[in-house]
C-alpha positions in Angstrom: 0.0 0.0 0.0 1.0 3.5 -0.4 1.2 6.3 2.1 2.6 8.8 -0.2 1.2 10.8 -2.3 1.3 11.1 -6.4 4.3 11.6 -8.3 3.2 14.9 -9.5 2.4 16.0 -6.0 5.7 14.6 -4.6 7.4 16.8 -7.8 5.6 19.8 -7.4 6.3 19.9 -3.5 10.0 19.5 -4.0 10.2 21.4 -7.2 11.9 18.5 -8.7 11.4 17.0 -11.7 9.1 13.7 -11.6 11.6 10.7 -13.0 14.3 12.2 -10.3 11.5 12.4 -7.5 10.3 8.8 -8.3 14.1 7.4 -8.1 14.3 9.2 -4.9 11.4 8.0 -3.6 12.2 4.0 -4.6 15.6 5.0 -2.4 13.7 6.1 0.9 11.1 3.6 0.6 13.8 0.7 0.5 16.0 2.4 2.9 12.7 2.6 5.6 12.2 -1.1 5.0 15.6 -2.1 5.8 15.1 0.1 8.6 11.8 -1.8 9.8 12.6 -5.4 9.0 16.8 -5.4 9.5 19.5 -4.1 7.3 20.2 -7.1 6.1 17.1 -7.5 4.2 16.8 -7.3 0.6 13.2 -8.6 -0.3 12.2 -5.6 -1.0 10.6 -4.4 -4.4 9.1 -0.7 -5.1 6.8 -0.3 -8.3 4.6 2.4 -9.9 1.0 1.8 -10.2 0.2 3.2 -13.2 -3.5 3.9 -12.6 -2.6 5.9 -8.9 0.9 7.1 -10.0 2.1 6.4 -6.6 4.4 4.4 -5.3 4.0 0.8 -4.0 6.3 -1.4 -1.3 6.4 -5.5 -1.6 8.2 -7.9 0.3 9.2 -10.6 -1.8 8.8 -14.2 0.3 8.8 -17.2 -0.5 5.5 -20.2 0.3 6.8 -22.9 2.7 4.7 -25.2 4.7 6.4 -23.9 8.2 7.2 -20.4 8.6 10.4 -20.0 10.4 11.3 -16.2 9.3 8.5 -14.2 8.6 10.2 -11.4 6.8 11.8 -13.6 4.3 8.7 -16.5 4.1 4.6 -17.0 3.9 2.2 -19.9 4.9 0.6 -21.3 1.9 -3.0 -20.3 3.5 -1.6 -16.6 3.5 -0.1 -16.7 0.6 -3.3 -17.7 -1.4 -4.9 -14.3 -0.1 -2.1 -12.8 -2.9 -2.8 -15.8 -5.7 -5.2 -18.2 -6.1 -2.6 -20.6 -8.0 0.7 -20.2 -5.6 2.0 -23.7 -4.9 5.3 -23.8 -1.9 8.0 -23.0 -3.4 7.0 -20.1 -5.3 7.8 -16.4 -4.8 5.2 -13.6 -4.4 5.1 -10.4 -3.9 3.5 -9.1 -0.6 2.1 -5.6 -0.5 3.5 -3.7 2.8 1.8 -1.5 4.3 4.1 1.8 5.4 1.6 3.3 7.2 2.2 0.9 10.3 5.8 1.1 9.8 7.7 2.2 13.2 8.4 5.9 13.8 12.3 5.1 13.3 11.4 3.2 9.7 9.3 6.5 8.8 12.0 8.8 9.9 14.9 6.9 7.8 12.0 7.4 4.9 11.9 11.4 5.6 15.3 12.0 6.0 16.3 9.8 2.9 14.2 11.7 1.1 15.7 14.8 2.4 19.5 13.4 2.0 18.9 13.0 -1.6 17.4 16.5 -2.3 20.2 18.3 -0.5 22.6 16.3 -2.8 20.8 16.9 -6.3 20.5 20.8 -5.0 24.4 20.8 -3.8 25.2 18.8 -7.5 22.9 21.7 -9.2 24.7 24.2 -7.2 28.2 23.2 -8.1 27.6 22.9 -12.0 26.5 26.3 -11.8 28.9 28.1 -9.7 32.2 25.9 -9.5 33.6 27.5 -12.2 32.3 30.6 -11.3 35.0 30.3 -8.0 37.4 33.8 -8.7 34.7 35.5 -10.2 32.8 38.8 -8.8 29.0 37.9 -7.5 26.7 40.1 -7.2 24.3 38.9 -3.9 21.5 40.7 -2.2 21.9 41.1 1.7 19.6 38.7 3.4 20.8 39.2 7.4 23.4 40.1 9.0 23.9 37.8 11.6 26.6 38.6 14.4 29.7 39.6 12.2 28.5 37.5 9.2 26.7 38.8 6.3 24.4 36.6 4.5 23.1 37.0 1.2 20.9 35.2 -1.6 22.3 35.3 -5.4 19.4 35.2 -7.0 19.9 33.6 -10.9 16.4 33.8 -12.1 15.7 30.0 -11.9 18.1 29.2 -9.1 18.4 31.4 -5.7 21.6 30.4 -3.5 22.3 31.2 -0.1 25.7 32.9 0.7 27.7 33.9 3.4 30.5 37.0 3.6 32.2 35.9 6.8 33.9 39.3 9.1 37.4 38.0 7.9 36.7 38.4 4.3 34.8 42.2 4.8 36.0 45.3 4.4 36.5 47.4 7.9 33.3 49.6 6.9 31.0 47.0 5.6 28.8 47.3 8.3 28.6 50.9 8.4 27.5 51.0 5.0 25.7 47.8 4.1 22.2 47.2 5.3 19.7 44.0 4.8 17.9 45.0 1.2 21.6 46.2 -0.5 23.3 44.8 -3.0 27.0 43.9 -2.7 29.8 42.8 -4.9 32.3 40.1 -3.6 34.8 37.3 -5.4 33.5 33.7 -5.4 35.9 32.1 -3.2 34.6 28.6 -2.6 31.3 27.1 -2.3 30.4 25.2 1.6 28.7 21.7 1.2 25.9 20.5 3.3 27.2 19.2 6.3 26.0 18.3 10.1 27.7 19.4 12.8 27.1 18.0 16.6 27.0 20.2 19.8 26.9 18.2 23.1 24.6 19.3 25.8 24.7 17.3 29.0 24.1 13.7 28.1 22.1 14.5 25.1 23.5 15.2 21.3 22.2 18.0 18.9 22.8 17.7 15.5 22.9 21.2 13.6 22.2 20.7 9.8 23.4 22.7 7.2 20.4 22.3 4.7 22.1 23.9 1.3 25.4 24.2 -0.5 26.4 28.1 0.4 28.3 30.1 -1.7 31.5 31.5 0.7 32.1 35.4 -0.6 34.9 37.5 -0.2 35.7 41.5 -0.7 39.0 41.4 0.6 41.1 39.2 -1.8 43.6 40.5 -4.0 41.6 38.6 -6.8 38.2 41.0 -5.8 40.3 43.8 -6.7 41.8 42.3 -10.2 37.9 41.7 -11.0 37.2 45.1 -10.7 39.7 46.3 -13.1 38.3 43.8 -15.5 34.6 44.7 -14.9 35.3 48.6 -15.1 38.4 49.2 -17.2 37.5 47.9 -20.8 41.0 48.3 -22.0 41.9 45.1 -19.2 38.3 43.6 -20.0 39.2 43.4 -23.6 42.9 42.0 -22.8 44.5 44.9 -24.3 46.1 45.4 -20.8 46.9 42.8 -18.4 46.7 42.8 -14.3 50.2 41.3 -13.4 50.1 41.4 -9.9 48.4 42.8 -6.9 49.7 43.7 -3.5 46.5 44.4 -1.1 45.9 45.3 2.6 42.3 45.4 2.6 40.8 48.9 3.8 44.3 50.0 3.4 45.9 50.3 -0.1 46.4 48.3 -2.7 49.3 48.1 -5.3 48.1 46.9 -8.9 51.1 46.3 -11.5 49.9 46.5 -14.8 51.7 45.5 -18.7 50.1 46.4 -22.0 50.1 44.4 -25.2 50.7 47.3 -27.7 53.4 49.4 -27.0 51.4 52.7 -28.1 48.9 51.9 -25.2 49.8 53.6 -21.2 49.0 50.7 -19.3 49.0 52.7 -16.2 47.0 55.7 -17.9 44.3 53.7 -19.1 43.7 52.2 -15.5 43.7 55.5 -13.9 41.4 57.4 -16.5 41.2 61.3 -17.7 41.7 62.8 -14.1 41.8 59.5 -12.3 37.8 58.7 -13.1 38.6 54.9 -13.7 40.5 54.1 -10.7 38.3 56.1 -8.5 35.4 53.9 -9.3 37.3 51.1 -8.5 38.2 52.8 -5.1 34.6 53.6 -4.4 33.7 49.5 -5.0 35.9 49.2 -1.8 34.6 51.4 0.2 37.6 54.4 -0.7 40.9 51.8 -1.1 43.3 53.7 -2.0 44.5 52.2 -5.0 47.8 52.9 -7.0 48.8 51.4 -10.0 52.4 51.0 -11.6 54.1 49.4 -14.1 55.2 46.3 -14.3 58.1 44.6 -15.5 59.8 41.6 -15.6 63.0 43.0 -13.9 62.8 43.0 -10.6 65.5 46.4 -10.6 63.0 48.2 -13.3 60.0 47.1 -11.2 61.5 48.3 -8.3 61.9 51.5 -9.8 58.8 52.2 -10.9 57.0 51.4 -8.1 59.0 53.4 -5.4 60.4 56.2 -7.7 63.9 56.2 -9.8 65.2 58.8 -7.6 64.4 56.6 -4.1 66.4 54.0 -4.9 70.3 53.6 -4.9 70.1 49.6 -6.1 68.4 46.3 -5.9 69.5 42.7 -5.8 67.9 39.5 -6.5 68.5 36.8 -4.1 66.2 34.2 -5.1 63.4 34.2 -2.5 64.6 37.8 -1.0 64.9 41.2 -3.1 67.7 43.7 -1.0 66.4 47.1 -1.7 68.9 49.7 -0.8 67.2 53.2 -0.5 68.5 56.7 0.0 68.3 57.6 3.6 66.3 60.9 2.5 63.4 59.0 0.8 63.2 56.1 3.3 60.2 57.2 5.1 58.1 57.7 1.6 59.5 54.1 0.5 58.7 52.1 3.3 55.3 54.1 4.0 53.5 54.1 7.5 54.3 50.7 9.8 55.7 49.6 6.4 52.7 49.2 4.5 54.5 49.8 0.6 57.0 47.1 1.8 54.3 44.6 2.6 52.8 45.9 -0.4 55.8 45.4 -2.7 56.3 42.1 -1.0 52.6 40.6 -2.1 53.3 41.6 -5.9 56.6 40.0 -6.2 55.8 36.8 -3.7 59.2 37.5 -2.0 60.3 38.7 1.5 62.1 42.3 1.1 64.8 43.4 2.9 65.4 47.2 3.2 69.2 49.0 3.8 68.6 52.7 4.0 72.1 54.8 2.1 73.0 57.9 4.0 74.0 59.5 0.8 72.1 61.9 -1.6 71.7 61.2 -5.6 74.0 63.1 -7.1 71.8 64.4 -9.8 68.9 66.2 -7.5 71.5 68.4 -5.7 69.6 68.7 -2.6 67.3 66.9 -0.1 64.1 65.7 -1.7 60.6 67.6 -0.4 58.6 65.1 2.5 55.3 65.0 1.1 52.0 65.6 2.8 49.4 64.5 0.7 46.7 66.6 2.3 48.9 69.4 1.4 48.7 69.0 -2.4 46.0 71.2 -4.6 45.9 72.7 -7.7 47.9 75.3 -7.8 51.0 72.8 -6.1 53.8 73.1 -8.0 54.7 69.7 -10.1 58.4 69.8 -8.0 56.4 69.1 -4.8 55.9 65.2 -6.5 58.7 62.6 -6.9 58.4 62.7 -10.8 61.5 61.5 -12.1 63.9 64.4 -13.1 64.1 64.4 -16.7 60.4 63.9 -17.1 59.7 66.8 -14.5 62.1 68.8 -16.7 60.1 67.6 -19.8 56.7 68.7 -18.2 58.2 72.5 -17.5 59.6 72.9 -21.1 55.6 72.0 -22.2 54.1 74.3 -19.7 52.7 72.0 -17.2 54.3 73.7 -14.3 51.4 72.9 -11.6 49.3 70.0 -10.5 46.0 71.5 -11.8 48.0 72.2 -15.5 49.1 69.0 -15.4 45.8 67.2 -14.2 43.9 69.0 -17.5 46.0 67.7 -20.3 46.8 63.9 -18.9 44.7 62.6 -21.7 46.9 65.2 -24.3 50.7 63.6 -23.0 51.2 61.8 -26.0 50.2 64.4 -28.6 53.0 66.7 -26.1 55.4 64.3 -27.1 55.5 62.5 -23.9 56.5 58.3 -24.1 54.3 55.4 -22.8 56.7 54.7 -20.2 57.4 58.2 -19.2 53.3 59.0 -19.3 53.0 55.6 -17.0 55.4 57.3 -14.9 53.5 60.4 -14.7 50.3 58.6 -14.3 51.6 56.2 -11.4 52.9 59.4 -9.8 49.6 61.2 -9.7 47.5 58.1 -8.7 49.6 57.7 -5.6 49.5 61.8 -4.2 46.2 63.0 -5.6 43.1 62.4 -4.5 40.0 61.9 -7.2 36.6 62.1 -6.3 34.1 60.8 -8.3 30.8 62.4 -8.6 27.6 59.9 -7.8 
């Protein structure tokens, strides 16, 4: 007999579709006879009337004179109740009734059941989003619970449950962010149902985990390398490249960038006409500051450009450590507060750094450089106030771009003022790290 209801009802309850729900029905319903009779029972058959569309449990036993186990055997007199023409010997099929099955024996039916969906739903979940794992999500917030943010990503025909742990937020998440918002974060790995026991005297809970969730992060380097691509089209389109990325999240970040085409400023086309591009990026991350520099395969040009030419007295390779030797005068700008551009410098080129200051000036600036103060620069600040290299600062005076505002109004006219790619990366590096961009909402 059968306790459960039709196929299409079973279907339409789990939002499944029906040949899936009547496998996983066949599954419970043997698993809550094994449970009833023993495990080691296998006389078990399931079948679909055809006239009911539900589901039907038998018990396959065999006619002796003598019963001696009656899960496995029938008298002939009760076996005649099934078929007229049963002789002993012969196997029938007995219809069981669930109904009077033990609460245990319906349980192991109701959480088989259960089992099964979780799996098809964490399977589903997975072919969707395992390759999606480094890639930006955007998730509505559902709670915050605690520290933890959840959120749903809804895809139309699938919604997924997902979780942006405190670790992986930025420091003013939950200042800004309410329940209702939408937020951005990188796909980092996707959580699969599991149970988890909490002890509580003599007794056992068991906590279940009902869904694969989707585990988000804002704070990985790789968040920040997926917004370039999302909002610079020139690294979208693969005409520049994101090399590497240093990031302290809520700090700064370092992004070193390369271009295919030597005619195209990597570093220029990542910042934007009067740093627009790069302060979107900084807005996504709740005002990062972000500076971008050139990359280069030499770890004494790379070096170079991303602490300044006139900073640095040498570098040597050691194999897993870089000695950066840097004039005593610009040490404080190089290292940066608690050593932050170190640390920095360190996550881009996946070695440890080891600084030695040089208590002697470069010959060719004649005098102590300027200690910047950022909140100092406007304008009408003279381009000498920045650390631009001294030929190119020289270049910039010959073509009239004597101040920071002069020069901020013709950044997207360097080339035409005969300015290289390297030398306008240069400038634009130079500017992205000592002017601050707004962006209007």
């Amino acid at each position: 007999m059968s306790v459960l209801g039709s196929i299409k009802e079973v279907s339409r309850m789990l939002e499944l579709p029906e040949e899936i729900v009547t496998k996983m029905l066949e599954n419970a319903l043997v698993e809550g006879y094994k449970k009833e009779f023993g495990e080691e029972y296998d006389n078990v058959s399931v079948k679909l009337d055809e006239n009911s569309q539900k589901l039907e449990v038998f018990a396959i036993k065999k006619v002796v004179d003598k019963v001696r186990n009656p899960v496995l055997e029938i008298s002939l007199d009760e076996a005649k109740r099934y078929s007229k023409d049963v002789v002993v010997g012969d196997q029938i099929s007995v219809p069981i009734d669930i109904s009077k099955f033990s609460r245990g024996a319906l349980e192991a039916i109701k959480s088989s059941i259960f089992k099964q969906k979780t799996e098809i739903e964490r399977d589903k979940v997975n072919s969707i989003f395992r390759n999606k794992i480094g890639e930006i999500i955007t998730a509505k917030i559902a709670n915050i619970r605690g520290k933890n943010i959840e959120v749903i990503v809804d895809l139309g025909n699938i919604k997924v449950d997902g979780i942006l742990p405190y670790e992986h937020q930025m420091p003013e998440d939950h200042r800004i962010f309410s329940v209702g918002d939408t937020i951005k974060a990188v796909l980092i790995d996707i959580i699969s149902p599991s149970f988890d026991e909490e002890k509580e005297d003599t007794k056992v809970k068991k906590k279940r985990q009902r869904e694969s969730k989707l585990l988000l992060s804002r704070t990985t380097p790789e968040f920040i390398k997926k917004l370039f691509e999302q909002n610079i089209p020139e690294v979208s389109k693969g005409i520049v490249q994101v090399v590497a990325v240093g990031r302290i999240a809520g700090e700064r970040s370092k992004v070193a960038v390369a271009s295919k085409y030597q005619d195209v400023d990597p570093v220029g086309a990542c910042i934007g006409v009067g740093g627009s591009r790069i302060a979107f990026v900084s807005k996504e991350v709740s005002g990062e500051k972000i500076d971008v520099v050139l990359w280069s395969d030499d770890i004494v040009e790379f070096a170079r450009n991303v602490f300044g030419r006139d900073a640095i007295h040498s570098v040597e390779d050691r194999g897993n450590e870089v000695i950066l030797k840097v004039y005593d005068s610009y040490l404080s700008r190089v290292v940066g507060k608690k050593l932050i551009n170190i640390t920095l410098f360190e996550k881009m080129i996946g070695k440890s750094v080891k600084v030695i200051s040089i208590d002697v000036e470069k010959e060719s600036t004649g005098e102590p450089p300027i200690e910047i103060e950022e909140d100092m620069i406007n304008e009408n600040t003279y381009v000498d106030y920045l650390p631009f290299d001294r030929v190119i600062l020289n270049k910039m005076k010959e073509k009239g771009l004597k101040t920071i505002g002069s020069l901020i109004e013709n950044l997207d006219n360097l080339k035409d003022l005969g300015f290289t790619p390297s030398e306008i990366a240069h400038i634009n590096g130079v500017i992205n790290e000592y002017i601050e961009i707004e962006v209007e909402e």
